[in-house]
C-alpha positions, -999 to 999 in steps of 0.1 A, spaced: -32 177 544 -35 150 520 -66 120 528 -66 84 523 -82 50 542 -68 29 564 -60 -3 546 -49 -25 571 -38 -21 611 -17 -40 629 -13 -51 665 22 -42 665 13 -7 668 15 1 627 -10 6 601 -10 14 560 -28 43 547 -42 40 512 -36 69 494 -55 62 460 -16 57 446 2 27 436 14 24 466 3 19 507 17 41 535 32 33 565 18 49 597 32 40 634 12 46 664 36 73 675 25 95 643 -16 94 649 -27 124 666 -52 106 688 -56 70 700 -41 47 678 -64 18 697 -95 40 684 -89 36 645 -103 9 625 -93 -5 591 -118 18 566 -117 49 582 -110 77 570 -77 98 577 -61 127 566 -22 131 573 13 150 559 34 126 540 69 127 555 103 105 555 109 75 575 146 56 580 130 29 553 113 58 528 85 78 526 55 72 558 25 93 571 29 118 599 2 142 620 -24 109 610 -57 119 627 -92 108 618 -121 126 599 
């Protein structure tokens, strides 16, 4: 499983995941193994990169 940091959270029930990349990656709630509510922007994930309907996002997102 690849790590990263959460970048940024939303109240919408989404988050980004920086991956140490170019680019952010989308995470929704329904992905984090764990409570969503419980995760804070900073914290360290881990997570398998997977494909979304609008490109690539983060799957199996838990803390560590």
């Amino acid at each position: 499983m690849a790590e990263g940091i959460i970048k940024r959270l939303t109240d919408k029930g989404f988050g980004f995941i920086d991956t140490g990349g170019s680019k952010d990656l989308f995470f929704h709630k329904s992905s984090v193994q764990g409570s969503f509510d419980a995760m804070q922007e900073g914290q360290k994930v881990s997570y398998t990169e997977g494909r979304g309907p609008k490109g690539p996002c983060a799957e199996n997102v838990k803390t560590v």
